[in-house]
C-alpha positions as CSV (number, residue, x, y, z in Angstrom):
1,X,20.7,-81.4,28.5
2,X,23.0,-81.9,31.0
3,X,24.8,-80.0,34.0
4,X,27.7,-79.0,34.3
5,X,28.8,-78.2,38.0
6,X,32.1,-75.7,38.2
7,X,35.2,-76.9,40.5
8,X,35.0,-74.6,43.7
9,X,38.6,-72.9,42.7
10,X,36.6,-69.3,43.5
11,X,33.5,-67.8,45.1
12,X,31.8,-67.3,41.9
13,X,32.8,-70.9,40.7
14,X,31.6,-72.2,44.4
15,X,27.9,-72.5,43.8
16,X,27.5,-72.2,39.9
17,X,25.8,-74.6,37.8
18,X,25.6,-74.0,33.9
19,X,24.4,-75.5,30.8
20,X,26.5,-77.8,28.8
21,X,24.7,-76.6,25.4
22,X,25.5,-79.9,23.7
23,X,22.3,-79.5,21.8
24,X,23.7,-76.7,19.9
25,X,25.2,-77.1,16.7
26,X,27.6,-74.1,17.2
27,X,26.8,-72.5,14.0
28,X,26.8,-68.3,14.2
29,X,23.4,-66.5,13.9
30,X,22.0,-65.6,10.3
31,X,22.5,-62.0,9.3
32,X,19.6,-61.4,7.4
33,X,17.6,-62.2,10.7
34,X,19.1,-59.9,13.4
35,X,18.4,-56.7,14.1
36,X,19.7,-53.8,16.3
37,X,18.6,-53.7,20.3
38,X,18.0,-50.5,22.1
39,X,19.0,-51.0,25.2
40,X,17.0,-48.3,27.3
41,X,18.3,-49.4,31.2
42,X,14.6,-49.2,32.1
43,X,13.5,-45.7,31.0
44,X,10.2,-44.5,28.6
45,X,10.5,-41.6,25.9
46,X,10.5,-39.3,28.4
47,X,13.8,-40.4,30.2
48,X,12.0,-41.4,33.4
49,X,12.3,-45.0,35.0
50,X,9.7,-46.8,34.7
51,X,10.9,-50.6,35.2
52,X,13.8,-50.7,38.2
53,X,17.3,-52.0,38.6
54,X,17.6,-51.9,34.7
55,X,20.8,-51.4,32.7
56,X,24.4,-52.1,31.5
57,X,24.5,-55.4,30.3
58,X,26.3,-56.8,27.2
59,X,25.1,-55.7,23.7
60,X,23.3,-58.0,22.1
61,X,21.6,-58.4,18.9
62,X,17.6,-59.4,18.1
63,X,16.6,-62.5,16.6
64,X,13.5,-62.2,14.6
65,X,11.4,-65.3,15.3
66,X,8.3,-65.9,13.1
67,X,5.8,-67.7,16.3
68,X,2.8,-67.4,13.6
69,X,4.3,-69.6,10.7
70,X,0.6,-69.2,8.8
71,X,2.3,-67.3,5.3
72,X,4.5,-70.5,5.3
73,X,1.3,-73.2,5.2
74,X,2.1,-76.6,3.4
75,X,5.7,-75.6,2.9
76,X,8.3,-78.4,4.0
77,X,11.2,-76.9,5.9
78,X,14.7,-78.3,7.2
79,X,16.6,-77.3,10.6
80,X,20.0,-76.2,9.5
81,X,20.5,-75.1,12.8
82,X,20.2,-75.1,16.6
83,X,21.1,-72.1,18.1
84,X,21.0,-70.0,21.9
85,X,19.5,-66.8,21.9
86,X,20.5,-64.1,24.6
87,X,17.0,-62.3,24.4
88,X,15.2,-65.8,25.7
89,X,15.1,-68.7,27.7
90,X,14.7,-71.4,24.9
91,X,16.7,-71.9,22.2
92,X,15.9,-71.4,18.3
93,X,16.1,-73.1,15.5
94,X,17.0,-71.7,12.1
95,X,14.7,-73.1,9.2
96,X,15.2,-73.5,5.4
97,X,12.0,-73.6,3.5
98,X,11.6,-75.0,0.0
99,X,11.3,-71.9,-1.7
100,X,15.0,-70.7,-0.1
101,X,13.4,-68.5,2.9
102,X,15.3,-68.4,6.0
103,X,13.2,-68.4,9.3
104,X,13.7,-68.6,13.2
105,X,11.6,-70.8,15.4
106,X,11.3,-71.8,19.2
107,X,13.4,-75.2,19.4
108,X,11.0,-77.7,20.5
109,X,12.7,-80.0,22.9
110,X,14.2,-83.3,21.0
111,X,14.9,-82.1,17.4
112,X,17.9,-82.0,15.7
113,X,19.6,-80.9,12.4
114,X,18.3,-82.3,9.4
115,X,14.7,-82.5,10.8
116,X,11.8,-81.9,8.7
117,X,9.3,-79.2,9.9
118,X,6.1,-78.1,8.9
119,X,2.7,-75.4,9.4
120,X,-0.5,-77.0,7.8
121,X,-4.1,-77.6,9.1
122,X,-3.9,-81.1,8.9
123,X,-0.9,-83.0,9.2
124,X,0.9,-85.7,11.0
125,X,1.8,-84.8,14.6
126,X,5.1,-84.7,15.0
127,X,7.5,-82.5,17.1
128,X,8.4,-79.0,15.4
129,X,5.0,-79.0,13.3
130,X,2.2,-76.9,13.3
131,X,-1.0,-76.7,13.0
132,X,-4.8,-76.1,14.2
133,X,-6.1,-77.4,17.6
134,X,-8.6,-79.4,15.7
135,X,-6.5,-82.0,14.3
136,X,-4.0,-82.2,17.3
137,X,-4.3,-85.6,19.4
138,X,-5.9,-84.9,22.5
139,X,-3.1,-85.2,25.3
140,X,-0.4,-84.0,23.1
141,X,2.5,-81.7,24.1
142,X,2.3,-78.5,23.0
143,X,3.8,-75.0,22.9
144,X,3.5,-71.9,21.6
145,X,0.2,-72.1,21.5
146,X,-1.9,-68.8,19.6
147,X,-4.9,-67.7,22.0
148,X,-6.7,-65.1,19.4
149,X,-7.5,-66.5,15.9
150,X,-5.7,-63.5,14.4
151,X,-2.7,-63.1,16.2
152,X,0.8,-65.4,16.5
153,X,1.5,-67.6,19.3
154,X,1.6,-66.3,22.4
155,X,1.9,-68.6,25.6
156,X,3.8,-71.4,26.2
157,X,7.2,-70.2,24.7
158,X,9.6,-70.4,28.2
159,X,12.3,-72.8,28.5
160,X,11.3,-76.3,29.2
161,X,7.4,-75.3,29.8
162,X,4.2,-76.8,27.4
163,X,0.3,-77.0,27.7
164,X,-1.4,-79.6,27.2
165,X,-4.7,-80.2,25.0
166,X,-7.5,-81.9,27.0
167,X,-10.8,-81.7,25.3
168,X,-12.1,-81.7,21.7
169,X,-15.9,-81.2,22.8
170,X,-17.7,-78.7,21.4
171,X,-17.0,-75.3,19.6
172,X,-13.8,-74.9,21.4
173,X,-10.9,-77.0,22.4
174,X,-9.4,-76.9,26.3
175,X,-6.2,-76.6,26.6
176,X,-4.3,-76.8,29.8
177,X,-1.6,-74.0,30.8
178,X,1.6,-75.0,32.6
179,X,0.0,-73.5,35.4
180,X,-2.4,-75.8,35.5
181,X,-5.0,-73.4,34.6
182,X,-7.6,-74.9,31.7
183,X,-8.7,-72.2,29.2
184,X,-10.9,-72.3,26.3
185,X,-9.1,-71.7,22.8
186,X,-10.6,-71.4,19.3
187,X,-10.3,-74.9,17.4
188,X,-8.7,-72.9,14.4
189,X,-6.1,-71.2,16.8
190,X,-2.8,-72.8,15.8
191,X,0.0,-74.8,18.0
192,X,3.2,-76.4,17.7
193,X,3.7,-80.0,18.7
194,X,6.2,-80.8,21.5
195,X,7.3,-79.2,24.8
196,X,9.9,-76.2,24.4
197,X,13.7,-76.3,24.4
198,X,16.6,-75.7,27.4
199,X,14.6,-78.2,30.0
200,X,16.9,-77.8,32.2
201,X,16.9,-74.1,32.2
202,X,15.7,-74.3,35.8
203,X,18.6,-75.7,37.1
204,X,21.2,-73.6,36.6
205,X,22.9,-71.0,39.1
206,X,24.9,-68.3,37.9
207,X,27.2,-68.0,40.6
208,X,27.5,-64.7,41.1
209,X,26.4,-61.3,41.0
210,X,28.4,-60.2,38.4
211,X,26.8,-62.7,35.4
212,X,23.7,-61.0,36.9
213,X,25.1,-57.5,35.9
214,X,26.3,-58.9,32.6
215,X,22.3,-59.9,31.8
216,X,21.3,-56.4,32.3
217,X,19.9,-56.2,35.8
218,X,21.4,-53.7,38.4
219,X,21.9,-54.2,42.1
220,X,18.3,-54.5,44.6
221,X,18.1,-53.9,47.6
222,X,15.4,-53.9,50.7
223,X,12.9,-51.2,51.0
224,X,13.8,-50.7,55.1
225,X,17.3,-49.8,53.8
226,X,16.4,-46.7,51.4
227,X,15.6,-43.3,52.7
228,X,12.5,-42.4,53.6
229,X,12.1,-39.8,50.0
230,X,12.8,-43.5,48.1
231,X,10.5,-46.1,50.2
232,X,7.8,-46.0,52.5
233,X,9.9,-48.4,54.4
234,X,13.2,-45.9,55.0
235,X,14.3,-44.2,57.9
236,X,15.0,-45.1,61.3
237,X,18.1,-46.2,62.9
238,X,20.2,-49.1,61.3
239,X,18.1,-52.3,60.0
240,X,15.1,-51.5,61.9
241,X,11.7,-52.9,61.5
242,X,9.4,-51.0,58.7
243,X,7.1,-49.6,61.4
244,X,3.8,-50.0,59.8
245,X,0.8,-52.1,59.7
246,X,1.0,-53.7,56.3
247,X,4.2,-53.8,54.0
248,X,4.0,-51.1,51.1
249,X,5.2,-51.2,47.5
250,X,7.6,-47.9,46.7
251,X,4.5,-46.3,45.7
252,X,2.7,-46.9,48.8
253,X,0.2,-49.6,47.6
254,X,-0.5,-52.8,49.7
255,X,2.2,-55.8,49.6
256,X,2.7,-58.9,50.0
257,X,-0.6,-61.1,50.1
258,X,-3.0,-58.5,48.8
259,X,-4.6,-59.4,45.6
260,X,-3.5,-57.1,42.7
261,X,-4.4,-58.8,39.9
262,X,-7.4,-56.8,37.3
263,X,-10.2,-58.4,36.4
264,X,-9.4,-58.7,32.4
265,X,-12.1,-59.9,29.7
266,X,-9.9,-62.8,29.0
267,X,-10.9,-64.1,32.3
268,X,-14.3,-64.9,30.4
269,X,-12.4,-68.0,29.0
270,X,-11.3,-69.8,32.2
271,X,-12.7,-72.9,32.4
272,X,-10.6,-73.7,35.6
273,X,-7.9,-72.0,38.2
274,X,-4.7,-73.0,39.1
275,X,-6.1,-73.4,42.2
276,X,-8.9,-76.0,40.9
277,X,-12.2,-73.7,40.9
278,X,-14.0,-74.3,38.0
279,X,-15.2,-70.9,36.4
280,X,-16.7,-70.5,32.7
281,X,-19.3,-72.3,31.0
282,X,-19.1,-72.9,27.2
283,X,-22.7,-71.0,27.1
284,X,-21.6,-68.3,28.5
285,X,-19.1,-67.8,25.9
């Protein structure tokens, strides 16, 4: 999709590059499919915040997206539509099955109205179908990619980003993040062919603060410029350094190089780091 750069008539017009969203077919979003946001500026049940610099924002409304597809096996669908959703960096498509359901997906990068989709096992691999691991090409595209054999797709569903599957050997295919990581996955986990929508999400600038404030996010500023009651890096006189050893999060935990990352279980399934260390063994599985 292409650029569009702004005329420098302003400030905010100055740096600001935006999407042209030619791949949109400009049709409004299907009732029956959205839902109410509550918009909670970054606070739990309680009232307390617990996610910062949260809030305001333009209302917006929910698309539900189906990322499993598995009640809809063997059932041809059309794209009637190709749509931007506020709540995501991709865009979606809205699909008409055969029996008259209505459902949203992640756009795929490439399709257009009129295309033919599909979730089966086995099928031909084509961009917007689905299907198992298994019978995907190895060195195919692919995106929203299910990790646990009874959940819905859950990585790979950014703008512009897709794994890749590299190896068919064994119990369990290996399928490459856009990290670079490698990871085992269950052959019957499911995937859709083709790399997500909105590639060039990554190039656009929004120019100014204020589209910032009109996504939701309040104003940040530098812990050395709080008071000492709201950073441990507050106080003194004027923009002063922060007067300690290490640099502290808010809640006075290391920052800034320190690893912080838990150990999870799913770490069992690395095969290889982003970094290039290889890690698991399929018999340690």
């Amino acid at each position: 999709m292409p650029i569009k750069i702004s005329k420098k008539t302003t400030n905010g017009q100055r740096e600001k590059r935006s999407l042209t969203y030619v791949e949109l077919s400009g049709s409004k979003p299907h009732k029956a499919l959205l839902t109410t946001k509550k918009e909670a500026a970054g606070r739990n049940n309680t009232g307390v915040i617990t996610t910062r610099h949260r809030g305001s924002g333009n209302q917006i409304k929910l698309r539900k997206i189906d990322f499993d597809q598995r009640d809809k096996l063997n059932i041809e669908g059309t794209v009637k539509s190709v749509e931007y959703d506020p709540n995501r960096t991709a865009f979606i498509i809205l699909v008409c099955y055969k029996d008259g359901e209505f459902r949203y997906h992640l756009a795929p990068a490439g399709i257009k109205v009129g295309d033919k989709v599909m979730a089966a096992n086995k099928l031909k691999a084509r961009i917007g179908n689905r299907m198992m691991l298994e019978n995907i090409p190895i060195g195919f595209e692919i995106h929203n990619v299910q990790t646990d054999i009874t959940g819905k797709g859950q990585i790979t569903k950014s703008a512009g980003s897709y794994a890749k599957l590299v190896s068919l050997d064994g119990e369990y295919a290996q399928v490459q993040l856009p990290s670079g990581e490698v990871r085992f996955v269950h052959k019957g986990c499911f995937a859709s062919i083709g790399r997500v929508s909105n590639i060039d999400h990554s190039n656009v600038r929004l120019g100014k603060a204020g589209i910032r404030r009109h996504m939701g996010w309040r104003p940040t500023v530098l812990g050395k410029s709080m008071n000492p009651n709201d950073h441990p890096h507050g106080g003194g006189e004027g923009h002063c350094p922060i007067g300690m050893k290490y640099p502290k999060t808010p809640w006075g935990l290391h920052a800034l190089g320190v690893a912080t990352r838990n150990r999870k279980y799913s770490n069992r399934w690395i095969v290889k780091t982003r970094k290039g260390k290889m890690v698991a063994d399929i018999d340690n599985i």
